[in-house]
C-alpha positions as CSV (number, residue, x, y, z in Angstrom):
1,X,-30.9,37.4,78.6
2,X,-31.9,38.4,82.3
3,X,-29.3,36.8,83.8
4,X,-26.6,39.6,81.8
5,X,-28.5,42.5,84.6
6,X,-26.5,40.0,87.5
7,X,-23.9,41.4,86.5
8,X,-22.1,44.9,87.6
9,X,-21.6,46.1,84.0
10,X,-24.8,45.9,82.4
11,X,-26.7,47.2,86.1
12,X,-25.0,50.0,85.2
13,X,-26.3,50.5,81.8
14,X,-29.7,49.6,83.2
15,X,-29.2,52.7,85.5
16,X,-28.3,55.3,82.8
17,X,-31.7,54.1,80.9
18,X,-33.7,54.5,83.8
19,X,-32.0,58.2,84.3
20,X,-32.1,59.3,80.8
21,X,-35.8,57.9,80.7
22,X,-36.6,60.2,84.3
23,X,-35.0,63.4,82.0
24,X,-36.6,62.6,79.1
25,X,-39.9,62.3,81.0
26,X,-38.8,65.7,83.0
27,X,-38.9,67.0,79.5
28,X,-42.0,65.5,77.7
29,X,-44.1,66.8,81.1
30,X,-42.7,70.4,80.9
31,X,-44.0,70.6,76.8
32,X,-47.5,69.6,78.1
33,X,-47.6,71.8,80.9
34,X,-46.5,74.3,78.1
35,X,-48.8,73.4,75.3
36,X,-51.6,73.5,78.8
37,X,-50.8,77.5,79.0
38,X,-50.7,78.1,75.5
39,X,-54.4,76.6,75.5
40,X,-55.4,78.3,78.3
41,X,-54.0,81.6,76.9
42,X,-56.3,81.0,73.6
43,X,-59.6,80.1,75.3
44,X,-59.5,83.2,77.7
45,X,-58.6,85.2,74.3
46,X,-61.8,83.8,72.5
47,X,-64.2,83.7,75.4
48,X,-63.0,87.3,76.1
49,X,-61.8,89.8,73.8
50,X,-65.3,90.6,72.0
51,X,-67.6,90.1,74.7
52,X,-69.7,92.7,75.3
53,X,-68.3,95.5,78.0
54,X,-68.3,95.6,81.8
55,X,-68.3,97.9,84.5
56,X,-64.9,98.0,85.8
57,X,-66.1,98.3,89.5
58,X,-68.0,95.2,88.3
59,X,-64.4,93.3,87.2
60,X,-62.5,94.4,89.9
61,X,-64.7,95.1,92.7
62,X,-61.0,95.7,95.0
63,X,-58.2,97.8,93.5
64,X,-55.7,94.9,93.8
65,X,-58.3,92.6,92.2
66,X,-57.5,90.5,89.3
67,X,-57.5,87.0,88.0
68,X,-56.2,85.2,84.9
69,X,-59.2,84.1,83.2
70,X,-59.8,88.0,83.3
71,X,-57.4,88.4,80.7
72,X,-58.9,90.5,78.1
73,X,-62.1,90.9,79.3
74,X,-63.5,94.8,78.3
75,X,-64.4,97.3,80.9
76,X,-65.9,100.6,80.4
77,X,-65.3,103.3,82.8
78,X,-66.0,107.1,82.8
79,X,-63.5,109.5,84.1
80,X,-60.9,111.7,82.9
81,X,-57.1,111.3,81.5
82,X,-54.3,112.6,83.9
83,X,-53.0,113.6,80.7
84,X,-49.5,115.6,83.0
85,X,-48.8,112.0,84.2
86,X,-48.7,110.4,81.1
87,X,-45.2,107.7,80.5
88,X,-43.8,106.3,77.1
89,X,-43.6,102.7,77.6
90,X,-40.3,102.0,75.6
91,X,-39.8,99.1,72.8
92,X,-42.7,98.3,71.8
93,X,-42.3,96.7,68.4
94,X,-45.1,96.7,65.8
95,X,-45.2,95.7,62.3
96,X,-41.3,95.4,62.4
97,X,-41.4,99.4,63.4
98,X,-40.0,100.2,67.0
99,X,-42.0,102.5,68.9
100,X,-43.9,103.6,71.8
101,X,-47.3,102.6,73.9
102,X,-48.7,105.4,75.3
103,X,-49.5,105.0,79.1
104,X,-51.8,107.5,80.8
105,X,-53.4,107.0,84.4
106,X,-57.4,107.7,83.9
107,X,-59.0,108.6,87.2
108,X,-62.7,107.9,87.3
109,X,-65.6,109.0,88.6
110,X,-65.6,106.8,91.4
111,X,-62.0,108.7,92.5
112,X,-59.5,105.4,91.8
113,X,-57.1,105.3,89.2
114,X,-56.9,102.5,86.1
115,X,-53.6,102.9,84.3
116,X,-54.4,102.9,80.5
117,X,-52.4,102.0,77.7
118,X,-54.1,104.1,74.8
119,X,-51.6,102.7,72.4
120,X,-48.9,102.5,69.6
121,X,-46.7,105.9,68.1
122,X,-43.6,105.1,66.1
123,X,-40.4,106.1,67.2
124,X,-38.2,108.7,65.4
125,X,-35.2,108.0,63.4
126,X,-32.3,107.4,66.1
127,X,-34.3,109.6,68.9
128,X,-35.6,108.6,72.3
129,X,-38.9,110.4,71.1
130,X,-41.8,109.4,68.8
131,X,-42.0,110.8,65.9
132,X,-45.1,112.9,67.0
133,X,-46.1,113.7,70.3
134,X,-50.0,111.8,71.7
135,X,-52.6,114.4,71.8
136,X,-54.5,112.6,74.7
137,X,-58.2,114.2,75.2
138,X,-58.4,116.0,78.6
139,X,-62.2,116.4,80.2
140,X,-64.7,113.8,81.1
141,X,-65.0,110.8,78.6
142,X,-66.1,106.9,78.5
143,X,-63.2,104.5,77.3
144,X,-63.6,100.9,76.6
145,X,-60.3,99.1,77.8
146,X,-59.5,95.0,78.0
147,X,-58.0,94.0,81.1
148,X,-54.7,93.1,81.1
149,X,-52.2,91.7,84.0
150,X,-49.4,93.7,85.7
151,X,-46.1,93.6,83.9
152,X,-44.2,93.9,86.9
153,X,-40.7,94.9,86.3
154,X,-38.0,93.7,84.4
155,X,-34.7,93.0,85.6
156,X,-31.8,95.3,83.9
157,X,-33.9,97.6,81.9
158,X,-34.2,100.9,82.9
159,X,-35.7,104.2,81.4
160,X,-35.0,107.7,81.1
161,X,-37.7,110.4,82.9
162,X,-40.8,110.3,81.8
163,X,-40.4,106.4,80.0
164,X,-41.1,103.4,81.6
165,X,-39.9,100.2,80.3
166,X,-42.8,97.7,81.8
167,X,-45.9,98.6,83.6
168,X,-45.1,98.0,87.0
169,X,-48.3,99.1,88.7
170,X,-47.1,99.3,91.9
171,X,-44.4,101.5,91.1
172,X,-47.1,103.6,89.5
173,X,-49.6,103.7,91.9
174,X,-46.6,105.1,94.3
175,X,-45.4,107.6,92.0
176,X,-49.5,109.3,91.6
177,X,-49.7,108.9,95.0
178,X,-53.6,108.3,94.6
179,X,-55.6,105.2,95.1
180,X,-54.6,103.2,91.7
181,X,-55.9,99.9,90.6
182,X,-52.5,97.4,90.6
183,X,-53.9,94.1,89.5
184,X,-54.8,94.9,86.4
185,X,-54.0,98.0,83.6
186,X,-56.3,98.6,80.6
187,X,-55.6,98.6,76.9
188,X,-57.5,100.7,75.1
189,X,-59.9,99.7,72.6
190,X,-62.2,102.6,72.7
191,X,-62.2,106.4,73.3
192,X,-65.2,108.6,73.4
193,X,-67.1,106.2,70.8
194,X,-64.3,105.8,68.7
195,X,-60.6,105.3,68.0
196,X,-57.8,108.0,68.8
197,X,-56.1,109.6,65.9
198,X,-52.7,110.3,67.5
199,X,-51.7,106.2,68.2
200,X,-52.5,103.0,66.8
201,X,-54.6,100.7,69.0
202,X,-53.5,97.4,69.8
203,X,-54.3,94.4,67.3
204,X,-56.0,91.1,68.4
205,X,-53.4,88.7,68.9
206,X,-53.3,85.9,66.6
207,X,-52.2,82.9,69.4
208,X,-51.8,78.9,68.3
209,X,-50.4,76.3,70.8
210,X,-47.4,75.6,69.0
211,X,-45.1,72.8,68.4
212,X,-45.5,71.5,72.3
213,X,-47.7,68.8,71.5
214,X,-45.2,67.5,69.5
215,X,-42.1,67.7,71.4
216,X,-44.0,66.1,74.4
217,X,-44.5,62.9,72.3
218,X,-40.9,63.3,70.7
219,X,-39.3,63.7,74.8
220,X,-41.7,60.2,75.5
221,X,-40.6,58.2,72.1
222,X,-36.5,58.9,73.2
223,X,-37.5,58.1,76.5
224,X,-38.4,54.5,75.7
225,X,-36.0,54.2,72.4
226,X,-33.1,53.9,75.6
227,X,-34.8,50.9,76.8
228,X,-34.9,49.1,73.5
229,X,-31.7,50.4,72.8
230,X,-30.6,48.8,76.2
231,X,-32.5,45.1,74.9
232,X,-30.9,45.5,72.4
233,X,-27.4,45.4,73.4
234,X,-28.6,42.6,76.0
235,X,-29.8,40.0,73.2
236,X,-26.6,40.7,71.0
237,X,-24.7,40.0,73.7
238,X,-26.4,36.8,75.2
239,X,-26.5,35.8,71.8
240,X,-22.7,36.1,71.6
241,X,-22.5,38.2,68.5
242,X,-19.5,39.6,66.9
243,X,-18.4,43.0,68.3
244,X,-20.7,43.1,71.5
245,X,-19.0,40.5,73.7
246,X,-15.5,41.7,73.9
247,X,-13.2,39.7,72.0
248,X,-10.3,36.9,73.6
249,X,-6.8,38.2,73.6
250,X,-5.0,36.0,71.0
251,X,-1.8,34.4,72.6
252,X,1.9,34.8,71.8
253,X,3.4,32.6,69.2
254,X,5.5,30.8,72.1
255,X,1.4,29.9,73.8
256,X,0.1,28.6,70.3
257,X,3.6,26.2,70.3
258,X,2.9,25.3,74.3
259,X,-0.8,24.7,73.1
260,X,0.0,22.4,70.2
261,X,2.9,20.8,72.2
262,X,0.5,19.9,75.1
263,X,-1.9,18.5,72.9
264,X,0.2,16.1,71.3
Protein backbone atom coordinates (compact mmCIF):
# COMPACT_ATOMS: atom_id res chain seq x y z
CA UNK A 1 0.00 0.00 0.00
CA UNK A 2 3.15 2.27 0.56
CA UNK A 3 4.33 2.04 -2.59
CA UNK A 4 0.77 4.11 -4.01
CA UNK A 5 2.59 7.56 -1.93
CA UNK A 6 5.55 7.05 -5.01
CA UNK A 7 3.37 8.28 -6.85
CA UNK A 8 2.46 12.12 -7.74
CA UNK A 9 -1.28 11.65 -7.25
CA UNK A 10 -1.64 10.20 -3.98
CA UNK A 11 1.56 12.68 -2.56
CA UNK A 12 -0.79 15.03 -3.10
CA UNK A 13 -3.60 13.73 -1.18
CA UNK A 14 -1.00 12.96 1.57
CA UNK A 15 -0.34 16.82 1.51
CA UNK A 16 -4.01 17.98 1.88
CA UNK A 17 -4.19 15.46 5.08
CA UNK A 18 -1.23 16.75 6.53
CA UNK A 19 -2.66 20.57 5.96
CA UNK A 20 -6.17 19.91 7.03
CA UNK A 21 -4.63 18.02 10.09
CA UNK A 22 -2.18 21.52 10.82
CA UNK A 23 -5.86 23.58 10.63
CA UNK A 24 -7.66 21.22 12.46
CA UNK A 25 -4.89 21.24 15.12
CA UNK A 26 -4.81 25.35 14.71
CA UNK A 27 -8.36 24.91 15.87
CA UNK A 28 -8.44 22.25 18.66
CA UNK A 29 -5.36 24.50 20.37
CA UNK A 30 -7.34 27.80 20.10
CA UNK A 31 -10.64 25.91 22.14
CA UNK A 32 -8.10 25.01 24.92
CA UNK A 33 -6.47 28.14 25.14
CA UNK A 34 -10.22 29.32 25.30
CA UNK A 35 -11.59 26.83 27.76
CA UNK A 36 -7.82 27.97 29.79
CA UNK A 37 -9.42 31.69 30.11
CA UNK A 38 -12.70 30.70 30.82
CA UNK A 39 -11.10 28.73 33.85
CA UNK A 40 -9.01 31.33 34.76
CA UNK A 41 -11.85 33.82 34.68
CA UNK A 42 -13.90 31.40 37.27
CA UNK A 43 -11.15 30.82 39.82
CA UNK A 44 -10.24 34.65 40.15
CA UNK A 45 -14.26 34.96 40.51
CA UNK A 46 -14.39 32.40 43.46
CA UNK A 47 -11.13 33.15 45.20
CA UNK A 48 -12.18 36.85 44.90
CA UNK A 49 -15.57 38.24 44.91
CA UNK A 50 -16.43 37.52 48.75
CA UNK A 51 -13.25 37.86 50.27
CA UNK A 52 -13.07 40.02 52.93
CA UNK A 53 -12.17 43.97 51.86
CA UNK A 54 -8.94 45.74 51.21
CA UNK A 55 -7.36 48.92 51.41
CA UNK A 56 -7.27 50.22 48.01
CA UNK A 57 -3.83 51.89 48.55
CA UNK A 58 -3.12 48.27 49.66
CA UNK A 59 -4.37 46.82 45.87
CA UNK A 60 -3.06 49.30 43.97
CA UNK A 61 -0.24 50.81 45.71
CA UNK A 62 0.51 53.03 41.94
CA UNK A 63 -2.42 54.62 40.25
CA UNK A 64 -1.74 52.74 36.97
CA UNK A 65 -1.54 49.51 39.09
CA UNK A 66 -3.50 46.50 38.28
CA UNK A 67 -3.24 42.86 37.43
CA UNK A 68 -5.68 40.12 36.29
CA UNK A 69 -5.87 37.88 39.17
CA UNK A 70 -7.11 41.23 40.83
CA UNK A 71 -10.23 40.90 39.14
CA UNK A 72 -12.90 41.31 41.62
CA UNK A 73 -11.05 41.59 44.51
CA UNK A 74 -13.03 44.30 47.07
CA UNK A 75 -11.48 47.55 48.24
CA UNK A 76 -12.78 49.87 50.63
CA UNK A 77 -11.88 53.45 50.44
CA UNK A 78 -13.13 56.66 52.18
CA UNK A 79 -13.67 59.80 50.28
CA UNK A 80 -16.34 61.65 48.70
CA UNK A 81 -18.50 61.39 45.21
CA UNK A 82 -17.62 64.06 42.50
CA UNK A 83 -21.26 63.76 42.18
CA UNK A 84 -21.03 67.16 39.10
CA UNK A 85 -18.71 64.68 37.17
CA UNK A 86 -20.90 61.85 37.17
CA UNK A 87 -21.40 59.91 33.23
CA UNK A 88 -24.20 57.41 32.12
CA UNK A 89 -22.49 54.52 30.85
CA UNK A 90 -24.88 53.61 27.81
CA UNK A 91 -26.30 49.88 27.08
CA UNK A 92 -26.13 48.24 29.73
CA UNK A 93 -28.49 45.34 29.57
CA UNK A 94 -30.02 43.76 32.63
CA UNK A 95 -32.69 41.27 33.09
CA UNK A 96 -33.65 41.72 29.32
CA UNK A 97 -34.26 45.72 30.36
CA UNK A 98 -31.77 48.26 28.62
CA UNK A 99 -30.41 50.72 30.80
CA UNK A 100 -27.84 52.66 32.37
CA UNK A 101 -24.60 52.12 34.89
CA UNK A 102 -24.07 54.95 36.82
CA UNK A 103 -20.34 56.08 36.77
CA UNK A 104 -19.14 58.67 39.26
CA UNK A 105 -15.37 59.52 40.00
CA UNK A 106 -14.84 59.23 44.06
CA UNK A 107 -11.86 61.20 45.16
CA UNK A 108 -10.43 59.92 48.46
CA UNK A 109 -8.91 60.97 51.28
CA UNK A 110 -5.64 60.30 50.13
CA UNK A 111 -6.40 63.11 47.09
CA UNK A 112 -6.48 60.39 43.90
CA UNK A 113 -9.43 59.50 42.07
CA UNK A 114 -11.12 55.71 41.72
CA UNK A 115 -13.76 55.91 39.02
CA UNK A 116 -16.84 54.01 40.46
CA UNK A 117 -19.54 52.35 38.82
CA UNK A 118 -22.40 52.64 41.62
CA UNK A 119 -24.70 50.69 39.30
CA UNK A 120 -27.91 49.81 37.19
CA UNK A 121 -31.14 52.54 36.40
CA UNK A 122 -33.46 51.50 33.65
CA UNK A 123 -33.80 53.47 30.66
CA UNK A 124 -37.03 55.30 29.70
CA UNK A 125 -39.36 54.37 27.00
CA UNK A 126 -37.62 55.55 23.62
CA UNK A 127 -35.41 58.32 25.64
CA UNK A 128 -31.63 58.72 25.96
CA UNK A 129 -32.51 59.20 29.76
CA UNK A 130 -33.24 56.82 32.64
CA UNK A 131 -36.29 56.68 33.79
CA UNK A 132 -35.29 58.44 37.10
CA UNK A 133 -32.42 60.40 37.59
CA UNK A 134 -29.30 58.74 40.49
CA UNK A 135 -29.48 60.51 43.64
CA UNK A 136 -25.72 59.96 44.43
CA UNK A 137 -24.84 60.92 48.25
CA UNK A 138 -22.41 63.97 48.31
CA UNK A 139 -20.10 64.28 51.74
CA UNK A 140 -17.58 61.98 53.19
CA UNK A 141 -18.53 58.23 53.01
CA UNK A 142 -16.84 54.54 53.02
CA UNK A 143 -17.79 52.37 49.78
CA UNK A 144 -16.91 48.89 49.34
CA UNK A 145 -16.06 48.45 45.47
CA UNK A 146 -14.50 45.06 43.50
CA UNK A 147 -11.89 45.87 41.21
CA UNK A 148 -12.44 45.64 37.88
CA UNK A 149 -10.09 46.14 34.58
CA UNK A 150 -10.18 49.22 32.22
CA UNK A 151 -12.71 48.91 29.45
CA UNK A 152 -10.74 50.82 27.15
CA UNK A 153 -12.64 52.09 24.28
CA UNK A 154 -14.66 50.62 21.75
CA UNK A 155 -14.26 51.16 18.19
CA UNK A 156 -17.42 52.98 16.47
CA UNK A 157 -19.51 53.63 19.43
CA UNK A 158 -19.80 56.95 20.46
CA UNK A 159 -21.92 58.91 23.09
CA UNK A 160 -23.81 61.93 23.48
CA UNK A 161 -22.46 64.63 26.51
CA UNK A 162 -22.50 63.50 29.58
CA UNK A 163 -22.69 59.39 28.36
CA UNK A 164 -19.93 57.32 27.89
CA UNK A 165 -20.21 54.20 26.14
CA UNK A 166 -17.07 52.18 27.85
CA UNK A 167 -14.89 53.14 30.69
CA UNK A 168 -11.92 54.30 29.15
CA UNK A 169 -9.94 55.43 32.18
CA UNK A 170 -7.59 57.28 30.54
CA UNK A 171 -9.97 59.34 28.70
CA UNK A 172 -11.42 59.98 32.18
CA UNK A 173 -8.56 60.66 34.15
CA UNK A 174 -7.90 63.48 31.24
CA UNK A 175 -11.14 64.88 31.27
CA UNK A 176 -11.01 65.45 35.61
CA UNK A 177 -7.85 66.64 35.10
CA UNK A 178 -6.80 65.18 38.67
CA UNK A 179 -4.66 62.32 39.56
CA UNK A 180 -7.11 59.30 38.72
CA UNK A 181 -6.44 55.68 39.15
CA UNK A 182 -6.50 54.07 35.27
CA UNK A 183 -5.69 50.46 35.89
CA UNK A 184 -8.46 49.60 37.50
CA UNK A 185 -12.38 51.21 38.12
CA UNK A 186 -14.58 49.94 41.00
CA UNK A 187 -18.06 48.44 41.11
CA UNK A 188 -19.91 49.13 43.76
CA UNK A 189 -21.00 46.75 46.17
CA UNK A 190 -21.36 48.94 49.15
CA UNK A 191 -22.23 52.50 50.17
CA UNK A 192 -22.19 53.90 53.57
CA UNK A 193 -23.00 50.35 55.16
CA UNK A 194 -25.50 49.47 52.78
CA UNK A 195 -26.91 49.43 49.30
CA UNK A 196 -28.09 52.69 47.24
CA UNK A 197 -31.77 53.12 46.73
CA UNK A 198 -31.58 55.00 43.40
CA UNK A 199 -29.71 51.94 41.19
CA UNK A 200 -29.44 48.32 41.20
CA UNK A 201 -26.06 46.92 42.15
CA UNK A 202 -24.39 44.62 40.01
CA UNK A 203 -25.21 40.72 40.40
CA UNK A 204 -22.43 38.00 40.86
CA UNK A 205 -21.83 36.57 37.56
CA UNK A 206 -22.83 33.12 37.10
CA UNK A 207 -19.49 31.90 34.69
CA UNK A 208 -19.04 28.04 33.41
CA UNK A 209 -16.20 27.11 30.92
CA UNK A 210 -18.38 26.23 28.18
CA UNK A 211 -18.47 23.91 25.31
CA UNK A 212 -14.50 24.44 24.68
CA UNK A 213 -13.51 21.27 26.05
CA UNK A 214 -15.46 19.70 23.74
CA UNK A 215 -14.79 21.28 20.49
CA UNK A 216 -10.94 20.90 21.24
CA UNK A 217 -11.45 17.09 21.27
CA UNK A 218 -14.01 17.31 18.28
CA UNK A 219 -11.08 19.79 16.17
CA UNK A 220 -8.36 16.65 17.24
CA UNK A 221 -10.91 13.55 16.28
CA UNK A 222 -11.40 15.39 12.44
CA UNK A 223 -7.94 16.05 12.48
CA UNK A 224 -6.99 12.31 12.49
CA UNK A 225 -10.39 11.03 10.77
CA UNK A 226 -8.37 12.73 7.39
CA UNK A 227 -5.63 10.32 7.83
CA UNK A 228 -7.88 7.27 8.05
CA UNK A 229 -9.83 8.64 5.50
CA UNK A 230 -6.56 9.00 3.43
CA UNK A 231 -5.70 4.78 4.38
CA UNK A 232 -8.53 4.27 3.49
CA UNK A 233 -8.69 5.32 -0.04
CA UNK A 234 -4.97 3.82 -0.22
CA UNK A 235 -6.04 0.05 0.71
CA UNK A 236 -9.14 0.31 -1.71
CA UNK A 237 -7.03 1.14 -4.19
CA UNK A 238 -4.04 -1.30 -3.79
CA UNK A 239 -6.60 -3.67 -3.30
CA UNK A 240 -7.96 -2.82 -6.83
CA UNK A 241 -11.56 -2.29 -5.82
CA UNK A 242 -14.36 -1.26 -7.94
CA UNK A 243 -14.79 2.54 -8.29
CA UNK A 244 -11.37 3.59 -6.67
CA UNK A 245 -8.87 2.69 -9.36
CA UNK A 246 -10.18 4.47 -12.42
CA UNK A 247 -11.74 2.24 -14.79
CA UNK A 248 -10.13 0.99 -18.61
CA UNK A 249 -11.58 2.78 -21.54
CA UNK A 250 -13.57 0.04 -23.39
CA UNK A 251 -12.43 -0.10 -27.11
CA UNK A 252 -14.36 0.59 -30.30
CA UNK A 253 -16.25 -2.27 -31.95
CA UNK A 254 -13.62 -2.22 -34.95
CA UNK A 255 -10.54 -2.94 -31.63
CA UNK A 256 -12.79 -5.87 -30.16
CA UNK A 257 -12.86 -7.33 -34.08
CA UNK A 258 -8.85 -6.48 -34.40
CA UNK A 259 -8.52 -8.22 -30.91
CA UNK A 260 -10.43 -11.38 -31.81
CA UNK A 261 -8.87 -11.35 -35.33
CA UNK A 262 -5.28 -11.32 -33.91
CA UNK A 263 -6.01 -13.89 -31.58
CA UNK A 264 -7.09 -16.31 -34.01
Amino acid sequence: MLRLLREPRWLGYLGMAVAFAVVCCALGMWQWHRREEALGAIARLDGNYDRSPVALAEALPALDAYEQPQQWTPVEVTGEYLVDETLLLRGRVRGGDVGFDVVVPFRTTDGAVLVVDRGWIRQGPGAERPVTEPVTPEGELTIVARLRPDEGDIAGRGAPEGQIASVNLATIAADLGEPTYTGAYGLLAEEAGGAPADVALATRPVLDEGPHLSYTLQWFVFAAGGFGALVWAMRQEARGEPGVRPARRRGSDADVEDEILDRA
